[in-house]
C-alpha positions as CSV (number, residue, x, y, z in Angstrom):
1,X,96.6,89.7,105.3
2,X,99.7,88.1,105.7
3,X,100.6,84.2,106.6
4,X,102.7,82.5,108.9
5,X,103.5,78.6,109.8
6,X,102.8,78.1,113.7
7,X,105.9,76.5,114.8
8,X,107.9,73.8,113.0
9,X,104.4,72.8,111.5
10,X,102.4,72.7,108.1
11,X,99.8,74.9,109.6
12,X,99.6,78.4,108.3
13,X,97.8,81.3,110.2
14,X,96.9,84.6,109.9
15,X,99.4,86.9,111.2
16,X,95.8,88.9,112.9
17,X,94.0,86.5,114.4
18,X,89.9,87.2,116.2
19,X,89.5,86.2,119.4
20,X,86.3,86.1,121.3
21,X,87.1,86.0,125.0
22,X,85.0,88.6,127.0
23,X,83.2,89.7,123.8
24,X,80.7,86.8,122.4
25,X,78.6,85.8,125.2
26,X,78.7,88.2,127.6
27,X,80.0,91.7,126.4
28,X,78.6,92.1,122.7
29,X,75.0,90.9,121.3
30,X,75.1,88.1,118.7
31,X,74.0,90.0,115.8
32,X,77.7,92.7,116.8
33,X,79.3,89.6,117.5
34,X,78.2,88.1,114.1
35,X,79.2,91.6,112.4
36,X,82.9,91.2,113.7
37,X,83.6,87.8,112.4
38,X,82.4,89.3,109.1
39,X,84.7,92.0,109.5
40,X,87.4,89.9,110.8
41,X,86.7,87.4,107.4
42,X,86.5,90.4,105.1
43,X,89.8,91.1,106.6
44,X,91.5,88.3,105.3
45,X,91.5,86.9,108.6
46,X,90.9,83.0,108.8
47,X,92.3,82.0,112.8
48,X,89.9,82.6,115.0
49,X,90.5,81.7,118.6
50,X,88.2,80.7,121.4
51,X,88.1,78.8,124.8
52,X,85.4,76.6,126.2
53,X,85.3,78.5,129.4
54,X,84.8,82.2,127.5
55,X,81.6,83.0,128.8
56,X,80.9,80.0,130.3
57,X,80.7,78.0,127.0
58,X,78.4,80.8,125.6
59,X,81.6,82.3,123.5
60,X,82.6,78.8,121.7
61,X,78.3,78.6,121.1
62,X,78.5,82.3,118.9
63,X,81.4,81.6,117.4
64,X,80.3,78.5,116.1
65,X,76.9,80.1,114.5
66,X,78.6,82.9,113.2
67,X,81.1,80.9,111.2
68,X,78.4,78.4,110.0
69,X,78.2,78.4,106.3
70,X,82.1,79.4,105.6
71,X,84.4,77.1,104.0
72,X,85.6,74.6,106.8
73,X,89.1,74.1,105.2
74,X,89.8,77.8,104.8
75,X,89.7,78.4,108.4
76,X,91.6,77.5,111.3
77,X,89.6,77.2,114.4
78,X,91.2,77.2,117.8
79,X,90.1,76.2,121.6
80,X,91.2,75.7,125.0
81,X,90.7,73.2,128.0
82,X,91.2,73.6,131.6
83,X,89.1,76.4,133.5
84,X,85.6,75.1,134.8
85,X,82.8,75.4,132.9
86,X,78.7,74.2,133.4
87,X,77.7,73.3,137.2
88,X,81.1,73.1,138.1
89,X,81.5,69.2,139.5
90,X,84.6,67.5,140.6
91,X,85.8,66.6,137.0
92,X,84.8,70.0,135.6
93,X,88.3,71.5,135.2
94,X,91.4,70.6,134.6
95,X,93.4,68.8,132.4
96,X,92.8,64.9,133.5
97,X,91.5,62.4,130.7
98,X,88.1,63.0,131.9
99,X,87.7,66.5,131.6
100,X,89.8,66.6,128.7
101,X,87.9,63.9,126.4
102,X,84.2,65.3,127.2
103,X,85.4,69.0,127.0
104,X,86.9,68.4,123.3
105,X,83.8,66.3,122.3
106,X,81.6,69.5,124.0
107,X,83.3,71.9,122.1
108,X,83.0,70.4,118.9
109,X,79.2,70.7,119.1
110,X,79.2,74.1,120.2
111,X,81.7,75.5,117.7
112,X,79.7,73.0,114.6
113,X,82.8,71.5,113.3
114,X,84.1,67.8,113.1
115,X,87.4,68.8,114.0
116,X,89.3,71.9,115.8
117,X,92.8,73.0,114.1
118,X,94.4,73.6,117.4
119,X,93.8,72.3,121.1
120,X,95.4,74.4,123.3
121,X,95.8,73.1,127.2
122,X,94.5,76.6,128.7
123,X,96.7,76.5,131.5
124,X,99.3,73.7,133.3
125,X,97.8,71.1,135.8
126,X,99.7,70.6,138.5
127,X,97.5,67.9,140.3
128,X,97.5,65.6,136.9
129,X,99.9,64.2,135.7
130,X,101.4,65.8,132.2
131,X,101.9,62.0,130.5
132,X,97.7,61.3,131.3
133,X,97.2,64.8,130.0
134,X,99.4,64.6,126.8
135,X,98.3,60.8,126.2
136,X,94.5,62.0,125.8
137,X,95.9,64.8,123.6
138,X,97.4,62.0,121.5
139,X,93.8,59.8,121.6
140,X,91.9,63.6,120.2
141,X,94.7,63.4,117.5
142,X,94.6,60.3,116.3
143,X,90.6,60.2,116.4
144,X,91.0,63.1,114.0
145,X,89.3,65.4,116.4
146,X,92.4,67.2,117.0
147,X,95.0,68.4,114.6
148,X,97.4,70.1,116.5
149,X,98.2,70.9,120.4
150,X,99.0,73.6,121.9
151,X,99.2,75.4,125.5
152,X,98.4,79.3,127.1
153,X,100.6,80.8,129.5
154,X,103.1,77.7,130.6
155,X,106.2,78.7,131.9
156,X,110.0,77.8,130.3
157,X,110.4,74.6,132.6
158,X,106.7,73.4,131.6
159,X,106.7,74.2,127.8
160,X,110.5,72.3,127.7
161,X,108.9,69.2,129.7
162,X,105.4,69.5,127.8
163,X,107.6,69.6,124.1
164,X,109.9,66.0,125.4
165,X,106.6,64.1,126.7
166,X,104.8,65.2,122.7
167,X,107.7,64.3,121.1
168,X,107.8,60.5,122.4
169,X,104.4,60.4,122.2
170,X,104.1,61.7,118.4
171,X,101.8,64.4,119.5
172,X,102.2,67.6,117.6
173,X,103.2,70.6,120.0
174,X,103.3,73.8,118.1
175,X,102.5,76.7,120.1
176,X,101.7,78.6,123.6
177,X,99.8,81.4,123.9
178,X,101.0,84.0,126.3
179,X,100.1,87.4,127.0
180,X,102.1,90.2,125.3
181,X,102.7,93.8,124.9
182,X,104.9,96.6,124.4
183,X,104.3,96.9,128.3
184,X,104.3,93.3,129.0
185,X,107.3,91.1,128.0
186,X,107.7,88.7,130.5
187,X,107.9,85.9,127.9
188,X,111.2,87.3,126.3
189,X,113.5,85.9,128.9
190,X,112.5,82.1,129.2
191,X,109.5,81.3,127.0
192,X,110.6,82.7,123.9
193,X,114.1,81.3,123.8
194,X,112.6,77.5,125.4
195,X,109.8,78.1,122.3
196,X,112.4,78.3,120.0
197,X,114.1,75.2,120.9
198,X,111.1,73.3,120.5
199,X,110.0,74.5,117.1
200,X,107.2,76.1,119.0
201,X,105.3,79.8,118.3
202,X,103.6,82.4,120.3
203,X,100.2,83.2,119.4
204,X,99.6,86.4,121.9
205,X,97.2,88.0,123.2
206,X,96.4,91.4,124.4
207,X,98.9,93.3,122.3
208,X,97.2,96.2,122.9
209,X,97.1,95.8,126.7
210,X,93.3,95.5,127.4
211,X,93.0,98.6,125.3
212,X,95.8,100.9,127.0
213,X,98.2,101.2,124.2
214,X,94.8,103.0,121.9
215,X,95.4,105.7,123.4
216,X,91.9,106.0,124.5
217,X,92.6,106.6,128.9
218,X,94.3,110.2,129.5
219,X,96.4,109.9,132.9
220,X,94.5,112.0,135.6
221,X,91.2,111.4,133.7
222,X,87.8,109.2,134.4
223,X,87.9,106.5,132.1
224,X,85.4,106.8,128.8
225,X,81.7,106.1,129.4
226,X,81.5,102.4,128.2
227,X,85.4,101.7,127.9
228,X,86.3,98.4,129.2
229,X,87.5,99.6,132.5
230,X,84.3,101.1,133.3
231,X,82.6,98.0,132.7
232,X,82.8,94.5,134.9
233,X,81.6,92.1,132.4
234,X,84.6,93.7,130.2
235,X,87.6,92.5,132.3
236,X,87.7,95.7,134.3
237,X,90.2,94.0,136.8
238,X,92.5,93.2,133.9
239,X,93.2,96.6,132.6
240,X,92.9,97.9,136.0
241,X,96.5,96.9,136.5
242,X,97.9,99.7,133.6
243,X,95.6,102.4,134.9
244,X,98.3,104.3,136.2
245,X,99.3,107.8,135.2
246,X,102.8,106.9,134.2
247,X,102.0,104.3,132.5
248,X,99.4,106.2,130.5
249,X,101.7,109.4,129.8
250,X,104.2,106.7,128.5
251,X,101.5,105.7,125.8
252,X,100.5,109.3,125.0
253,X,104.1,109.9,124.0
254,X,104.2,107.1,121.8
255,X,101.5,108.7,119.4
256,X,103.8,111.4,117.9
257,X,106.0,107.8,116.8
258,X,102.9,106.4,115.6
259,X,102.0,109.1,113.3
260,X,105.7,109.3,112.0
261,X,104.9,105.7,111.0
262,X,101.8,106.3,109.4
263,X,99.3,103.8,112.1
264,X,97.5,104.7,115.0
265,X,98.6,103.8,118.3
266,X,96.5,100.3,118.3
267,X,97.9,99.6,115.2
268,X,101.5,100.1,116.2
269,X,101.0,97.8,119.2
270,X,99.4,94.9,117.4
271,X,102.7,95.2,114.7
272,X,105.0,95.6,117.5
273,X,104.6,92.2,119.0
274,X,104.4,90.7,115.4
275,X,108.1,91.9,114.7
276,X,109.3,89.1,117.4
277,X,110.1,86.0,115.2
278,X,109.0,83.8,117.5
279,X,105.3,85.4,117.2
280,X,102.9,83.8,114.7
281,X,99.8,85.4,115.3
282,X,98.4,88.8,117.2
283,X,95.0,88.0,118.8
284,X,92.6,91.0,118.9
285,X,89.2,91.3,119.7
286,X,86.6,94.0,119.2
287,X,83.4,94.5,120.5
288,X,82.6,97.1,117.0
289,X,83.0,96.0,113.4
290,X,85.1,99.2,112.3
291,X,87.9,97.8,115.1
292,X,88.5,94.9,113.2
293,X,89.1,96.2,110.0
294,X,91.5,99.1,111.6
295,X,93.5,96.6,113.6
296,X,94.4,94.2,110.9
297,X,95.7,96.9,108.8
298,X,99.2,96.2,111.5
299,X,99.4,92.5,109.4
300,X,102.7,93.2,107.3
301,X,103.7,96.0,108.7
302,X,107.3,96.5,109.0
303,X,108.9,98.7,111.8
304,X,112.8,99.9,111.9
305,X,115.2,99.4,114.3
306,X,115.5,102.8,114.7
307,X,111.8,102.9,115.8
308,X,111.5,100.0,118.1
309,X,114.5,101.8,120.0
310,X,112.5,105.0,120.2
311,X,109.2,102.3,121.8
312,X,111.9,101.1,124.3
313,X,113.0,104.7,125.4
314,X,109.6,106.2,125.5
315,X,108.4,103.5,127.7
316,X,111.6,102.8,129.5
317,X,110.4,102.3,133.8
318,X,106.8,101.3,133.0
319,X,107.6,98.1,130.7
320,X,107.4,94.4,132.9
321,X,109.9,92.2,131.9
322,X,110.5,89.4,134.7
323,X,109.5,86.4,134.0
324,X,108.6,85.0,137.1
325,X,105.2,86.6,136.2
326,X,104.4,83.5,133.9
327,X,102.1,81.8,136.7
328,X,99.9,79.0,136.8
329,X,96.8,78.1,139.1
């Protein structure tokens, strides 16, 4: 496994990171979901990233028992705030003080830990306003609760005003976790270069595009028995979107590059988004041990220019590029 700081920070963090969203809790019994942290630790991989609202708390819950018993310091454990979770009352969601301080303290039981590595505001708030949200990230921090802050899917404009407010308030802002893909790269316009600026990183997630870039969906075929677009409880509507047969002859002509390089096709995806600078850390999932293990083999990898031009024309008319896509609630 190979390391990298997240932003202008001190924190190192696997270049593969695990991510339990859709999987623990819902998708996956404990004892698989157990087996893949295993995996993912046997790997060499010590970031693990969760959300309070992944299975409606249930996620944060397995992740936390299947963790219990390693060494805290050699991990770095990371959550999110914002969706609703529990009954779903007026100061459920969100990013006010409220929500904010009894969702960290929440979390921290469910996960088992005194402290999480990185707080990451899931989404922006538009009806709170960001110097109430960034001062209670500053209270998390200083209680020690907290060690770093981050945010998921905030635009150019947002992460710019988001990096001023930390800096005057001491609170350190080091990273945004967007989606992105071969096929998806709306960040590459704004976010990336406004990240950079700020001494800020991408952790990103779905660099295989739900699944897509394995391979595994044939245009003009029925989706695999038990494949995540067969299944609702999977994120069926979030793949739905790349179900399209041009899409899907795009990724089939990508294999012949892949085996040139010497990876399968999920293992060319995850180290094609890690050859952006600005990208600290690949977030897969897996719902199978064996997945793990064959996905982190993309930490290190290097790929040629040469290469990366052949991605680009091969999938040249199905990639998505503007950046206007970077939405919040």
């Amino acid at each position: 496994m190979e390391f990298r700081r997240l932003g202008r920070s001190g924190l190192n963090v696997s270049e593969i990171s695990y991510g339990n969203w859709i999987t623990h809790g819902s998708q996956v019994e404990e004892d698989a979901a157990h087996a893949c942290v295993r995996a993912a630790l046997d790997a060499g991989i010590t970031t693990f990233d969760t959300a309070d609202v992944y299975a409606n708390t249930k996620a944060e819950s397995v992740l936390g028992r299947a963790l219990k018993g390693q060494r805290r310091e050699g991990l770095e454990i990371f959550t999110k705030v914002f969706w609703p979770t529990g009954p779903g009352g007026p100061n459920d969601r969100g990013l006010g003080r409220k929500h904010i301080m009894e969702s960290a303290n929440a979390s921290l039981k469910r996960l088992g830990t005194d402290y999480v590595d990185l707080y990451q505001a899931h989404r922006f708030d538009r009806t709170v306003p960001l110097e109430e949200t960034f001062l209670a990230f500053a209270d998390l921090v200083r209680q020690g609760k907290v060690l770093y802050v981050g945010v998921s899917e905030w635009t150019a404009e947002q992460i710019t005003r988001g990096a001023a407010l930390a800096r005057e308030l001491n609170v350190p802002l080091i990273s945004n976790q967007p989606q992105y893909s071969m096929l998806w790269r709306v960040i590459e316009e704004q976010v990336v270069p406004a990240s950079e600026r700020e001494g800020i990183s991408q952790i990103v997630w779905s660099p295989i595009a739900q699944g897509v870039l394995t391979g595994k969906y044939q245009p003009g075929a029925t989706p695999p028995p038990g494949s995540r677009a067969t299944d609702e409880a999977s994120g069926k509507g979030f793949i739905a979107n790349w179900l399209r047969d041009d899409v899907l002859t795009a990724v089939q002509n990508l294999k012949p590059l892949a085996d040139d390089a010497g990876l399968s096709l999920a293992q060319l995806a995850v180290a094609w988004v890690l050859q952006n600078p600005n990208v600290a850390s690949a977030i897969i999932g897996a719902s199978r041990p064996e997945q793990v293990g064959e996905n982190a083999k993309a930490a290190g990898v290097k790929l040629d220019a040469d290469l990366l031009a052949k991605i680009d024309s091969v999938l040249d008319g199905v990639i998505e590029r503007d950046p206007s896509l970077t939405v919040t609630p």
